[in-house]
PAVOLUM-893160 format. One record per residue (C-alpha): residue number from 1; residue in one letter; chain; x, y, z. Coordinates in nm, 2 decimals. Example, Ala and Ser with C-alpha at 12.3 -4.5 7.8 and 13.67 -1.06 7.14 Angstrom:
BEGIN
SITE lomi palo vodo     c1     c2     c3
SITE    1    a    A   1.23  -0.45   0.78
SITE    2    s    A   1.37  -0.11   0.71
This chain:
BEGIN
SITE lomi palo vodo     c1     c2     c3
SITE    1    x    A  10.36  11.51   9.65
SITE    2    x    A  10.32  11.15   9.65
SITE    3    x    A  10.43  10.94   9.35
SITE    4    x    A  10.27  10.60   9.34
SITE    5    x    A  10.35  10.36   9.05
SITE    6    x    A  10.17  10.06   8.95
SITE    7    x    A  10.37   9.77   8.77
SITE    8    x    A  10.14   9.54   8.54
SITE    9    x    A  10.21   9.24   8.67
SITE   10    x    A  10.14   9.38   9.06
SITE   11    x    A   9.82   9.35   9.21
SITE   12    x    A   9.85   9.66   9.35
SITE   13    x    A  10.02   9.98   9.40
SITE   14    x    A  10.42  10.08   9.47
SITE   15    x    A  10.64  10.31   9.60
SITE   16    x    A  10.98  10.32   9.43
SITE   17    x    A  11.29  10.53   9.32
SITE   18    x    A  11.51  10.52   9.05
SITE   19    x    A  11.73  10.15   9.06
SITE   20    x    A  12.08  10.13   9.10
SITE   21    x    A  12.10  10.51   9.20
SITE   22    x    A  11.95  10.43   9.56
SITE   23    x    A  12.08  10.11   9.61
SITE   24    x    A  12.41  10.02   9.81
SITE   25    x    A  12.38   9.71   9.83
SITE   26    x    A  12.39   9.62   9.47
SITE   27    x    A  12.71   9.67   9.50
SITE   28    x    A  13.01   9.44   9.58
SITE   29    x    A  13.29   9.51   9.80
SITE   30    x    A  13.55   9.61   9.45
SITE   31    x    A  13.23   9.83   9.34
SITE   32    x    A  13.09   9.59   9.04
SITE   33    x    A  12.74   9.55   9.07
SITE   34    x    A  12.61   9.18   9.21
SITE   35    x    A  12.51   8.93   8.92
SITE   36    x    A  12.17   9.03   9.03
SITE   37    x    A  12.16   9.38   9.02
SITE   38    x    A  12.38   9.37   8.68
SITE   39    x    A  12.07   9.18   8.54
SITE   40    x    A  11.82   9.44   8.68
SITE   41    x    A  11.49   9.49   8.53
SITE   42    x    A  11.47   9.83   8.62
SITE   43    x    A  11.73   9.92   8.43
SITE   44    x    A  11.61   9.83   8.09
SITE   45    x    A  11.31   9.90   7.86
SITE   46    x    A  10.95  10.10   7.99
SITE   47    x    A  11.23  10.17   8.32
SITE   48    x    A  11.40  10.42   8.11
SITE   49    x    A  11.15  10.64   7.99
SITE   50    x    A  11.13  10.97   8.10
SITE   51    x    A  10.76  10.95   8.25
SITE   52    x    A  10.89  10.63   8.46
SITE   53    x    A  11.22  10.82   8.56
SITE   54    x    A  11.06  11.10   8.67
SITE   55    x    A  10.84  11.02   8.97
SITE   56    x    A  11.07  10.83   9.10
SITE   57    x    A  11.33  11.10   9.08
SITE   58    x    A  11.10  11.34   9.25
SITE   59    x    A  11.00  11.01   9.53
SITE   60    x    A  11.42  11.05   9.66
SITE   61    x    A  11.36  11.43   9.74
SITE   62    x    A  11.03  11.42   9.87
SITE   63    x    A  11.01  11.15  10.15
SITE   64    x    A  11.21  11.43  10.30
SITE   65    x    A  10.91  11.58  10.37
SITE   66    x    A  10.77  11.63  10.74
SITE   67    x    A  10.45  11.54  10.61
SITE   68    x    A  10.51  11.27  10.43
SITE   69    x    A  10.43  10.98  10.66
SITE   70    x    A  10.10  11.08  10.72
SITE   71    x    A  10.03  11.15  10.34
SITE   72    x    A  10.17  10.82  10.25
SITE   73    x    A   9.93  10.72  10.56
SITE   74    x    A   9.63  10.86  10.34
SITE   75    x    A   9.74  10.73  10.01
SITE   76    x    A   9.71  10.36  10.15
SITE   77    x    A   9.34  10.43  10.28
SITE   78    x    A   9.18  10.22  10.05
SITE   79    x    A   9.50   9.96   9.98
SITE   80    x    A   9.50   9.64  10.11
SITE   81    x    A   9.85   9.51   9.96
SITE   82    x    A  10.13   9.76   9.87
SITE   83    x    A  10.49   9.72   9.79
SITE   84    x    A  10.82   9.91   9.84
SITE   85    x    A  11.05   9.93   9.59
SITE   86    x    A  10.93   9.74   9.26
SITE   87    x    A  11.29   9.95   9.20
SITE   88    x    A  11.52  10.11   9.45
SITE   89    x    A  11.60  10.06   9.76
SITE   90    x    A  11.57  10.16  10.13
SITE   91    x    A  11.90  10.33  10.09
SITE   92    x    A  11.89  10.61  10.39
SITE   93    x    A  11.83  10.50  10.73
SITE   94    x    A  11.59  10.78  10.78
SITE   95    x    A  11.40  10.69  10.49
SITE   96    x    A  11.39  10.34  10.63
SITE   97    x    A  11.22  10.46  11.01
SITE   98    x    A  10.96  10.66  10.82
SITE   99    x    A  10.82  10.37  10.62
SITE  100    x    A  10.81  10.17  10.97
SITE  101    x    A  10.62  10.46  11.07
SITE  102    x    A  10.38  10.39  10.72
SITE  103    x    A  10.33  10.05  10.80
SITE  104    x    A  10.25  10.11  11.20
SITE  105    x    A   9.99  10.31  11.09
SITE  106    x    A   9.86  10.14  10.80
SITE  107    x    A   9.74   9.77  10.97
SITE  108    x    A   9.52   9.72  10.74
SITE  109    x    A   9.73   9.68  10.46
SITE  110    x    A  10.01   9.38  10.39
SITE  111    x    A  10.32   9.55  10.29
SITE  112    x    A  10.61   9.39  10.12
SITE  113    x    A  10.95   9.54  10.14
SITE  114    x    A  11.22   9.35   9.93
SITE  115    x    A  11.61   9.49  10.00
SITE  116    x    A  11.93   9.43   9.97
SITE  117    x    A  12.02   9.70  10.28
SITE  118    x    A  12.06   9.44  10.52
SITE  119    x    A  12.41   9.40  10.47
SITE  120    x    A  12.40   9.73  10.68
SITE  121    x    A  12.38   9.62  11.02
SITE  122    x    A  12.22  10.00  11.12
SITE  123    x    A  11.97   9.91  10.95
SITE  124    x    A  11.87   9.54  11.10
SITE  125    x    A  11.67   9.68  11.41
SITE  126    x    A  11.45   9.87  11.17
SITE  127    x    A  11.40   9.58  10.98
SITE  128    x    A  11.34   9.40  11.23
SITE  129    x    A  11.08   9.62  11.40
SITE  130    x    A  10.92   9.62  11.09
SITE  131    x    A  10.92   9.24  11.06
SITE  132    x    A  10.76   9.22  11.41
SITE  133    x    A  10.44   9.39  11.29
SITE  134    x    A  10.21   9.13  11.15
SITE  135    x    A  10.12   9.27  10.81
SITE  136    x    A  10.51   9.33  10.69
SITE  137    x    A  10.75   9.09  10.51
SITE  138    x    A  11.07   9.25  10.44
SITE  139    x    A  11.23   9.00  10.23
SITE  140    x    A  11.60   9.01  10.18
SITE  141    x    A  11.74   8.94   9.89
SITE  142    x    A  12.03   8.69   9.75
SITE  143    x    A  12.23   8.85   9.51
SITE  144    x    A  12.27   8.53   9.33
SITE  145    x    A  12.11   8.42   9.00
SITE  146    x    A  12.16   8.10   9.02
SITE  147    x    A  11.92   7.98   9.30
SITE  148    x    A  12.13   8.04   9.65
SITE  149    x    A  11.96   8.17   9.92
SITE  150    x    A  12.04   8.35  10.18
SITE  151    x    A  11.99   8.33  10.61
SITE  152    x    A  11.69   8.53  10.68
SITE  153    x    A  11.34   8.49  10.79
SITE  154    x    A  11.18   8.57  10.48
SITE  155    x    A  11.43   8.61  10.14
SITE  156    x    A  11.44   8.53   9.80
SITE  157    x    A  11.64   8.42   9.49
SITE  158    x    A  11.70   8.44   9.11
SITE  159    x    A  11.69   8.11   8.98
SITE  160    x    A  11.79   8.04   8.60
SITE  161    x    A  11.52   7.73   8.58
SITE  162    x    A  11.17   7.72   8.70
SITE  163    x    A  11.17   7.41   8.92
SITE  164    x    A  10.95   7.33   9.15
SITE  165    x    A  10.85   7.45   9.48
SITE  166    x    A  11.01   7.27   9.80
SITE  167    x    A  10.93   7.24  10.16
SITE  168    x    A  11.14   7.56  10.19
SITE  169    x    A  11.15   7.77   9.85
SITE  170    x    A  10.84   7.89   9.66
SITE  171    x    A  10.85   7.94   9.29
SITE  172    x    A  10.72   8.23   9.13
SITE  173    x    A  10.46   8.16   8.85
SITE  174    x    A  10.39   8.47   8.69
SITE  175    x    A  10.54   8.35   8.41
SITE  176    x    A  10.24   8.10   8.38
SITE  177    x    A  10.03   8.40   8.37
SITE  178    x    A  10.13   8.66   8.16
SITE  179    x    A  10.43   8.76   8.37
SITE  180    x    A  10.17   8.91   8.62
SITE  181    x    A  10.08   8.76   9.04
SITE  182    x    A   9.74   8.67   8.96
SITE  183    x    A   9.55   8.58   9.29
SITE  184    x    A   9.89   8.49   9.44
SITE  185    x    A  10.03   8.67   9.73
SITE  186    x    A  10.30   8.45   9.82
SITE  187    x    A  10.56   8.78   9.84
SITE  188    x    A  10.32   8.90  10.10
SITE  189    x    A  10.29   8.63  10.33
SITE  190    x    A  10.51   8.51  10.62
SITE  191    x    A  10.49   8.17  10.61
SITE  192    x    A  10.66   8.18  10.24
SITE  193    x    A  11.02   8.14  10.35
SITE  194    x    A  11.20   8.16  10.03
SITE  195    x    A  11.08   8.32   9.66
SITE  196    x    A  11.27   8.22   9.40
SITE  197    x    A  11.23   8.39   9.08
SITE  198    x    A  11.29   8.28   8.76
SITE  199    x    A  11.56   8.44   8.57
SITE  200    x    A  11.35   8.65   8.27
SITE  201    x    A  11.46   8.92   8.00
SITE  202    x    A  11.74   8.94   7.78
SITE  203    x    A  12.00   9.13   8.02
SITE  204    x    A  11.94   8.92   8.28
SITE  205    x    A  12.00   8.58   8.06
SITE  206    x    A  12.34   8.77   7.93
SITE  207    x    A  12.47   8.77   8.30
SITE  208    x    A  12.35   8.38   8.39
SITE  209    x    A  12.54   8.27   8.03
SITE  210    x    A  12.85   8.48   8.13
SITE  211    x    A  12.84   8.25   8.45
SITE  212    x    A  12.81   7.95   8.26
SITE  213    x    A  12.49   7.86   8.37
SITE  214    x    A  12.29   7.82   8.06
């Protein structure tokens, strides 16, 4: 059965599984997790109750499914944005053909894929088939939490300060609303080369002060 989620701050719906468990590349080559990933929001708070754990338990066993493309295909009928993986990761390359399959057949909505997978080089010609269709951004993203970026047509960041946007980097500004998007859609658009997100939450300001940022 299909599991959508629905983050507050989103504007619209998810897919996701359970973060860290499905994702490789949070991981450095001597197996500590990436200053990123060891800050994770999905790790912490409303992410570890059991009504949040659950579907997205149940999400890694069913996309299995023969039938799943088509009934994610249905789900998405009346979306217009959607994203993959508000926690998780693309972590199986067979997972990763099917939701090209979702997103063939789903023109009508702008999906936004964020992953760390890239460092996979199997999975770069999915990724980039996927990035050839014109309503997907897969969006790579820097393991850093101090603002560097990354090569890649579309990526993004963790940056500890705000700032300001530049010819090349666009700041997120949900936290001048709320925490939530608001009417922006920046993650969803192509033209937005770099997101960078400003560093928020308790764990993840631990990790930037044990780098001597703050």
């Amino acid at each position: 059965m299909i599991k959508l989620s629905k983050a507050s701050k989103m504007p619209c719906k998810s897919w996701s599984l359970q973060a860290l468990d499905t994702c490789p590349g949070s991981r450095a080559p001597d197996g500590t997790l990436v200053p990123a990933c060891a800050g994770c929001y999905a790790t912490t708070n409303m992410y570890m109750m059991p009504s949040v754990i659950a579907p997205r338990v149940s999400n890694q066993t069913d996309w299995k499914r023969e039938a799943w493309v088509s009934d994610m295909v249905r789900e998405l009928d009346n979306e217009r944005y959607f994203r993959w993986f508000d926690s998780g990761d693309v972590y199986d390359l067979r997972l990763a053909k099917k939701i090209l399959d979702v997103m063939t057949l789903t023109p009508w909505v702008k999906h936004w894929l964020p992953t760390r997978m890239y460092k996979f080089d199997k999975f770069l010609p999915v990724f980039e088939s996927m990035e050839s269709l014109p309503n997907v951004v897969v969006r790579y993203s820097s393991d850093s939490v101090t603002g560097e970026t990354i090569p890649g047509k579309t990526t993004s960041t963790i940056t500890p300060f705000a700032g300001d946007d530049t010819s090349i980097i666009s700041v997120c500004r949900a936290y001048e609303r709320d925490g939530k998007c608001g009417t922006c859609r920046a993650c969803w658009d192509k033209t937005v080369s770099v997101i960078a997100y400003p560093a928020h939450g308790k764990k993840m300001e631990k990790i930037i002060r044990l780098l001597n940022v703050l």
